[in-house]
N, C-alpha and C positions, 0 to 999 in steps of 0.2 A: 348811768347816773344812779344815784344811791345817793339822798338825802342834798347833798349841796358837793358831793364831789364825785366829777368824773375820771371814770376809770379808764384807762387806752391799752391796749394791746397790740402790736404790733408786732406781723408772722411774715417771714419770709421764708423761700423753700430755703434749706441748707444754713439757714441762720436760727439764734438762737433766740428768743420772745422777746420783746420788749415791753416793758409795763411802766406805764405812766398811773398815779393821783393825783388828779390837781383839784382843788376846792377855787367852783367857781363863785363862792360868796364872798371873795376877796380881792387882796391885790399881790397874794403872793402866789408866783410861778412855783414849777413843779418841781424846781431845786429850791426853794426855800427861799427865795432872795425876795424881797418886796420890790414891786414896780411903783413907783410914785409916782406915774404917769400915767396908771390906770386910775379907776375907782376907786376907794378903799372898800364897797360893797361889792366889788366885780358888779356880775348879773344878775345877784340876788334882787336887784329891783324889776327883773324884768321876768315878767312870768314865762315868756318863752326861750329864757336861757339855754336850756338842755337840748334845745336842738342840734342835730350833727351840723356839721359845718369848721370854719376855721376860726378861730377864737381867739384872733391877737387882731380884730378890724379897730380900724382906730380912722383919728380925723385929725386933718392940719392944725382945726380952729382949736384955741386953747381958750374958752373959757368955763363959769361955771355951772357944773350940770354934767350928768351920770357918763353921758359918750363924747366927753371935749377931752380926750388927754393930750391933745397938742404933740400929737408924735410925728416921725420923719414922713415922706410927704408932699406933693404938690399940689395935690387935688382932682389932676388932672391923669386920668389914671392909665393913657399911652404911655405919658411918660413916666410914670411910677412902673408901670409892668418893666418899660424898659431900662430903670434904674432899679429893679430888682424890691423894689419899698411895695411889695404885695403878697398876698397869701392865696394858694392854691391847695384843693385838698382831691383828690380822689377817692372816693368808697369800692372798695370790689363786694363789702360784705356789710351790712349790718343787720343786727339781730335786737329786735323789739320786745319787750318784754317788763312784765309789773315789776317793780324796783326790789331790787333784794342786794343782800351787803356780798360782795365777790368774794368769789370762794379762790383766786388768786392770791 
């Protein structure tokens, strides 16, 4: 993280880097499209935004207030894992440190 956007890298052996910026003070994903079904502050209201984790959680109910985008969804979340409507992250690595701008 660096200011309001996080940086992803993404390393496999034999493959070649992957580099995400996405700015989580908003509602637009990391290809530039705006999601109208997020926030338009993203997590900028949420002082613990920067935490690692998965960053597209979302909620059935749609009304108004920072974490209702009313996305796909049952609630019930056997059966979302089993209709695939959930996020899972693995970490093998992550590296801590005072915020500085990526030198990627």
């Amino acid at each position: 993280m660096y200011k309001n956007v996080m940086h992803l890298t993404f390393s496999a052996q034999g493959k070649e880097d992957v580099n995400y910026s996405i700015n989580l003070g908003n509602n637009v994903d990391a290809y530039g499209k705006v999601d109208e079904k997020d926030h338009p502050h993203g997590y900028a209201a949420d002082w613990h935004y920067f935490k690692a984790g998965a960053y597209n959680q979302c909620s059935t109910k749609s009304a108004k207030g920072i974490w209702y985008p009313g996305c796909l969804g049952t609630g019930d979340w056997s059966k979302d894992k089993q209709n695939g409507d959930y996020a899972q992250v693995s970490f093998s690595k992550l590296a801590l440190s005072p915020a500085t701008p990526p030198t990627k």
